[in-house]
C-alpha positions as CSV (number, residue, x, y, z in Angstrom):
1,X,0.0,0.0,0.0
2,X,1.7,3.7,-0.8
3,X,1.5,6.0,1.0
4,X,-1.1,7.9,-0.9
5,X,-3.6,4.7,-0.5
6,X,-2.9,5.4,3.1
7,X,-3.5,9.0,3.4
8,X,-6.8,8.5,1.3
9,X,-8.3,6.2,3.6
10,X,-9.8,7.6,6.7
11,X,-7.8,6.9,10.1
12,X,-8.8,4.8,12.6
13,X,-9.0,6.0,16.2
14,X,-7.3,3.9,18.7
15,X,-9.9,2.1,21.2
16,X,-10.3,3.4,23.9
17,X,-11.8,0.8,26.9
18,X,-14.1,2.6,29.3
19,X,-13.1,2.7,33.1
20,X,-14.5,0.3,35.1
21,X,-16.9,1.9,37.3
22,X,-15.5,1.7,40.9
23,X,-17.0,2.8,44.3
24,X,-15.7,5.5,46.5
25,X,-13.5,4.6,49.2
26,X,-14.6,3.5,52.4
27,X,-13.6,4.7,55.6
28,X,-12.4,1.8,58.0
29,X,-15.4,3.2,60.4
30,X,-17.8,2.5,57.6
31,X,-16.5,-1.1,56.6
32,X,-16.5,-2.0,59.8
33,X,-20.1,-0.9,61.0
34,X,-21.3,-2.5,57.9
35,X,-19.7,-5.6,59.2
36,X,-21.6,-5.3,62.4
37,X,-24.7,-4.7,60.9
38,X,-24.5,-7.6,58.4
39,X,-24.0,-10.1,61.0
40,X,-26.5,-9.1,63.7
41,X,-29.1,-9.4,60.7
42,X,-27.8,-13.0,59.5
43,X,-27.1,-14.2,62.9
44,X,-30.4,-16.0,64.0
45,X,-31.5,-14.6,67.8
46,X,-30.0,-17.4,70.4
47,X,-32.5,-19.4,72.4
48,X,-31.9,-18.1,76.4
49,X,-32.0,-21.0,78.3
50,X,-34.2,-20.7,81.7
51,X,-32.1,-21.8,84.7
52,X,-34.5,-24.2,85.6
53,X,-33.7,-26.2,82.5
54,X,-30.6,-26.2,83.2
55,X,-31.0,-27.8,86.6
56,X,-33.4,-30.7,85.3
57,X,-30.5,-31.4,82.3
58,X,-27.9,-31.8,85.1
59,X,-29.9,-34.1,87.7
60,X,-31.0,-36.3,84.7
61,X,-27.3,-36.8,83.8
């Protein structure tokens, strides 16, 4: 190809990849709170065992 052939035909623009869309930083405060929060919603509640249960468990054993 010479480089008239060249000239003639129209340029092509180098690709340019968009940014990946990132999120803003986060504040150690932050990550940690949302932490917290995460597991006291996922965390079923814990039964509370009366301490007469307990008593009757230990005299059967």
């Amino acid at each position: 190809m010479s480089a008239s052939e060249r000239e003639s035909q129209p340029r092509q623009q180098p690709q340019v990849r968009p940014r990946a869309l990132t999120p803003p930083p986060l504040s150690m405060r932050d990550l940690l709170a949302s932490c917290a929060a995460a597991s006291a919603v996922s965390t079923p509640p814990r039964e509370e065992r009366r301490s007469e249960e307990r008593e009757t468990r230990r005299d059967a054993a």
